[in-house]
N, C-alpha and C positions, 0 to 999 in steps of 0.2 A: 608467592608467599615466601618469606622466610621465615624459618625455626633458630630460634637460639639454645642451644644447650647444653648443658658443662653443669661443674662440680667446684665449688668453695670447700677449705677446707680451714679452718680459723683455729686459736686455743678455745678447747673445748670451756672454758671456765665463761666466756662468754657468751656462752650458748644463750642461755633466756634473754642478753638485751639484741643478740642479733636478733633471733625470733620476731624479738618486737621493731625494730629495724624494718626489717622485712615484710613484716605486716603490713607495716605503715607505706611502702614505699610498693607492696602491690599494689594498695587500694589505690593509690593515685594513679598508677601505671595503666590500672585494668580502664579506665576511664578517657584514657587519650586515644583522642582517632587514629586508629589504624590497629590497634593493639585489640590482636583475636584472646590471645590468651597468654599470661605474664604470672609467674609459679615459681616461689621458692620453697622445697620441700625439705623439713631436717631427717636427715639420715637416722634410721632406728635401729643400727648397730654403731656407728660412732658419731661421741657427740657434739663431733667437733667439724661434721662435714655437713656440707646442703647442697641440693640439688637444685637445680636451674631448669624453664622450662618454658621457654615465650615463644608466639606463635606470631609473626607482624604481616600485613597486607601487603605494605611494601616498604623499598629501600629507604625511602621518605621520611619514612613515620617511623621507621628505626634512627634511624639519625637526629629526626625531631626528640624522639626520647630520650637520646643523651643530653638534650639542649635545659628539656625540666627541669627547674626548683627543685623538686624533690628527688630529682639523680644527684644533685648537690650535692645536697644532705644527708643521703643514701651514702654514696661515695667517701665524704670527710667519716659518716660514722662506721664505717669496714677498716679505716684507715685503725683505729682504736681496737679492732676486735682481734689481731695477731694473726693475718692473713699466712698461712703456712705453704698456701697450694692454692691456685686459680686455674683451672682448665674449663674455656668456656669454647663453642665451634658456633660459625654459623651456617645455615645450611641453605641452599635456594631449591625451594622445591616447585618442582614444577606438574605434578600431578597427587593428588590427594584420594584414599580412599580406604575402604574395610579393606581389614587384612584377609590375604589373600584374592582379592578383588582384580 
């Protein structure tokens, strides 16, 4: 499994059309094979950062997800929102479980 994870950081003044942005391009995300779990969350002390959070089967179906129509779309529309800071990782994990486990 890989994890994606990382922080956007845009002008805060676009805050509500990223949101929606984002909305729109989990729903499609959450839906493609291979994808456990695809999360952008806004930050609830500054209003101009979000959080990143995808969870993928495998290398495949990551890759596949750049190729989407609506990474497109996604993509050109971040291009507009005053990208200030991008820090995204990805992670390969290789064993999953409760914390502490």
């Amino acid at each position: 499994m890989l994890v994606i994870a990382g922080s956007v950081s845009i002008d805060p003044a676009n805050r509500e059309a990223a949101i929606e942005a984002a909305k729109e391009v989990m729903a499609a995300t959450q839906k493609e094979a291979g994808c456990i779990s695809y999360t952008f969350t806004a930050d609830l002390s500054d209003p101009g950062r979000f959080l990143i959070f995808e969870e993928w089967e495998s290398a495949d179906a990551l890759r596949s997800h750049f190729t989407q129509p609506h990474m497109a779309v996604f993509q050109k529309a971040m291009g507009g929102f005053g990208v200030r800071e991008m820090k995204v990782q990805q992670y390969d994990v290789s064993k999953v479980g409760p914390i502490g486990g």
